[in-house]
VEXTOR-115062 format. One line per field, with one value per residue (C-alpha): x, y, z. Coordinates in nm, 4 decimals. Layout:
px <- X, ...
py <- Y, ...
pz <- Z, ...
***
This chain:
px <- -0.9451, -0.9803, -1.1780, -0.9239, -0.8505, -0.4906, -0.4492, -0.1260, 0.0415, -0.0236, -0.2767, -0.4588, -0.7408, -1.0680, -1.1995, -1.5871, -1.8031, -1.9156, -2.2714, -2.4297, -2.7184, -3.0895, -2.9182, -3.0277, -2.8225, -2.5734, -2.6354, -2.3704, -2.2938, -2.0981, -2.1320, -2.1963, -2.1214, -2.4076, -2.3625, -2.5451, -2.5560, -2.1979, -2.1164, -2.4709, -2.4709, -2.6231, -2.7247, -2.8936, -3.1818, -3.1590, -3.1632, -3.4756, -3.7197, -3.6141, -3.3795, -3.0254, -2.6976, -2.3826, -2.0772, -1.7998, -1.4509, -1.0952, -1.0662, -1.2462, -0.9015, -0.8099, -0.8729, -1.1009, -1.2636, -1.3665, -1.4656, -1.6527, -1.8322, -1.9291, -2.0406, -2.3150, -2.3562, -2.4856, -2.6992, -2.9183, -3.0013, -3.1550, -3.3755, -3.5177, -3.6642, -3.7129, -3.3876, -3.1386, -2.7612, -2.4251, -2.0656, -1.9204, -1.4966, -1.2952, -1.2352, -1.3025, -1.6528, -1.5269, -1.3086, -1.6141, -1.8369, -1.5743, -1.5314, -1.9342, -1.9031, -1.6002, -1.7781, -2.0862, -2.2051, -2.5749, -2.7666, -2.5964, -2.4600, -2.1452, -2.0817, -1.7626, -1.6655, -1.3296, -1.4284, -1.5587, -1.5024, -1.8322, -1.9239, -1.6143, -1.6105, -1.9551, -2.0031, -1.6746, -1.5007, -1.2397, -0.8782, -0.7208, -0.3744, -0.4018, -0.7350, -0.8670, -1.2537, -1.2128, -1.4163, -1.7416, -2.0772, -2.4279, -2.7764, -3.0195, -3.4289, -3.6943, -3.7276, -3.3314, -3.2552, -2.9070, -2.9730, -2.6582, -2.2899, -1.9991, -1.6865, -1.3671, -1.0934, -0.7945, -0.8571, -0.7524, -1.0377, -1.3818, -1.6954, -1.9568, -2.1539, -2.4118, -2.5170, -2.5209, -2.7581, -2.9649, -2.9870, -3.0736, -3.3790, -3.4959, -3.4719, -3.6942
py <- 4.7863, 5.1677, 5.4424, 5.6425, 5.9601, 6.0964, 6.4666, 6.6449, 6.3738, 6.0714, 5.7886, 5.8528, 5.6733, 5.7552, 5.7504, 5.6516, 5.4616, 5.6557, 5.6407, 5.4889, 5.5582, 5.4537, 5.4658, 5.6916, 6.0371, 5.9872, 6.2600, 6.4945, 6.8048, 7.1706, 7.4948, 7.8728, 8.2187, 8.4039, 8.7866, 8.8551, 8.5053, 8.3895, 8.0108, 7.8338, 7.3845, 7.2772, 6.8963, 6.7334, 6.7610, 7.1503, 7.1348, 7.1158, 6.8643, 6.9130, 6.8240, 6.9622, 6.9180, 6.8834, 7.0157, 6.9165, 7.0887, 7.1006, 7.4131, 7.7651, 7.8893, 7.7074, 7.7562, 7.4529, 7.4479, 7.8395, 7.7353, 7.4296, 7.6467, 7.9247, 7.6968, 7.5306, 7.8586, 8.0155, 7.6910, 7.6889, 8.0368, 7.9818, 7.7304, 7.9600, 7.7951, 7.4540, 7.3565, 7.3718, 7.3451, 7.3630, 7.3684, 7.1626, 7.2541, 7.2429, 7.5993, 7.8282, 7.9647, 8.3236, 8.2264, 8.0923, 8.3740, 8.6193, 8.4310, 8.3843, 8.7988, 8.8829, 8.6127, 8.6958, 8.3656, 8.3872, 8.0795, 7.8236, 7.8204, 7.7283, 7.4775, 7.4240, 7.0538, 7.1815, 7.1694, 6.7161, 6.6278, 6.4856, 6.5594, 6.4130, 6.0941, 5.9988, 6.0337, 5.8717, 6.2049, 6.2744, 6.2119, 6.0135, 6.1157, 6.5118, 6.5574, 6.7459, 6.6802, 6.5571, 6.6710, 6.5330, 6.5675, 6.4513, 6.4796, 6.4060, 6.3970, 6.5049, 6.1840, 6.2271, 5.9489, 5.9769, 5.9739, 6.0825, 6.0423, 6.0945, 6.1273, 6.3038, 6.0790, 6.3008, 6.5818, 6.8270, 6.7484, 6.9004, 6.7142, 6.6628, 6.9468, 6.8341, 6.4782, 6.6404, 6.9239, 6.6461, 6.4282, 6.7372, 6.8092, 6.4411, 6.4943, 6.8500
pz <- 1.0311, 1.1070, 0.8716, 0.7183, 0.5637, 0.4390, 0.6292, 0.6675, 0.3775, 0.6165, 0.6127, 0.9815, 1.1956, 1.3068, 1.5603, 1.6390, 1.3956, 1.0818, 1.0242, 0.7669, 0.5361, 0.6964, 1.0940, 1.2920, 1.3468, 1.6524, 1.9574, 1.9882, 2.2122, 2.0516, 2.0964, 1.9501, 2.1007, 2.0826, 2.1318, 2.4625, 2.6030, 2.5625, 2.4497, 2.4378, 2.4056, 2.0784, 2.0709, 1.7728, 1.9786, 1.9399, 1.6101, 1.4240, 1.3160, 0.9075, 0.6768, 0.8039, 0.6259, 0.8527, 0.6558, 0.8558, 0.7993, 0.9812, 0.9760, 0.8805, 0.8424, 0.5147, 0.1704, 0.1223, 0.4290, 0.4023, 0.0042, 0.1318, 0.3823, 0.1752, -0.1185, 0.0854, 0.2721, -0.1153, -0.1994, 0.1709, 0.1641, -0.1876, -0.0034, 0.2807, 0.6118, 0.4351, 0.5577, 0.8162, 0.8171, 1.0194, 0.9114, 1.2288, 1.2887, 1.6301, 1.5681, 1.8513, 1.8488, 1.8476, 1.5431, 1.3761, 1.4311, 1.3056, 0.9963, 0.9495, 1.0028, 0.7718, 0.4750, 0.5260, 0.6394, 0.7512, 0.6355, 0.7569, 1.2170, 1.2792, 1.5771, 1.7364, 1.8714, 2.0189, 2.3824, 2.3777, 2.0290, 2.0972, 1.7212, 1.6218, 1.8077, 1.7618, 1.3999, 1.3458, 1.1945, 1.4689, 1.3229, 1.6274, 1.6404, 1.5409, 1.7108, 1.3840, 1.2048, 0.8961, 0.5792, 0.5633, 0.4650, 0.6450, 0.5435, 0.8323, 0.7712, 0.9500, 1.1938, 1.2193, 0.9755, 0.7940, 0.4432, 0.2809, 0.4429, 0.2622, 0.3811, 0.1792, 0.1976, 0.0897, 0.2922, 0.0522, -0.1902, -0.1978, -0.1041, -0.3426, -0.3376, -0.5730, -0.4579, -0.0761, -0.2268, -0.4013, -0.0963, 0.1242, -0.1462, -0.1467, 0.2668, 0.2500
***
């Protein structure tokens, strides 16, 4: 039977296999705009070799997703270089980098899976039918080990900010 999550007042499939806690982080491909250099490829690869927390969201442009995203925005940039972390959406990147501008998001890059849903498919967020992310939460350590996922059923709801900030710290 198919992963799950209720979005848009409907019960909806996944697609791609969610990874679990002690596998190793699935590859993926996004992108950024960078001023200067236009959209630039981020793989996991690009990221670096230290804890990083992937907050995945729908959408910047709704109320939990833009809470969600400033919340764990706050709690990195109280833990300096120590860390790195990415809130991963399909929005456009020049949609996410106007957001990061007008909420002053600066400790945590935004990545955009709207162009492959490779993000999406391989860690088992992508909603099939509506081709949305849906809400989740990764922890990945140094060696790229997952060693938190949690994924937010109903949509709507919040992750849990704490035990992702907790898991992230044990990860550091």
């Amino acid at each position: 039977m198919a992963r799950q999550v209720s979005f848009l007042g409907a019960q909806r499939d996944l697609v791609g296999t969610f990874p679990q806690v002690g596998q190793q982080a699935p590859a993926f491909s996004a992108h950024k705009f960078v001023p200067g250099q236009g959209l630039v490829e981020v793989t996991l690869a690009d990221t670096p070799a230290k804890a990083r927390l992937f907050s995945v969201v729908p959408s910047l442009d709704t109320g939990t997703c833009s809470k969600q995203t400033k919340a764990f925005n706050e709690q990195i940039a109280a833990r300096g270089d120590s860390v790195a972390a990415y809130t991963v959406s399909l929005d456009l990147p020049f949609a996410q980098l106007r957001f990061c501008g007008a909420e002053g998001i600066e400790s945590i890059e935004v990545l955009s899976d709207y162009q492959e849903r490779s993000f999406g498919e391989s860690w088992g967020v992508l909603i099939g039918d509506v081709k949305f992310l849906a809400r989740a939460v990764f922890v990945v350590d140094k060696s790229g080990t997952v060693t938190y996922a949690e994924l937010v059923e109903n949509t709507p709801d919040e992750p849990n900010y704490a035990a992702a900030l907790a898991a992230l710290d044990a990860a550091a």
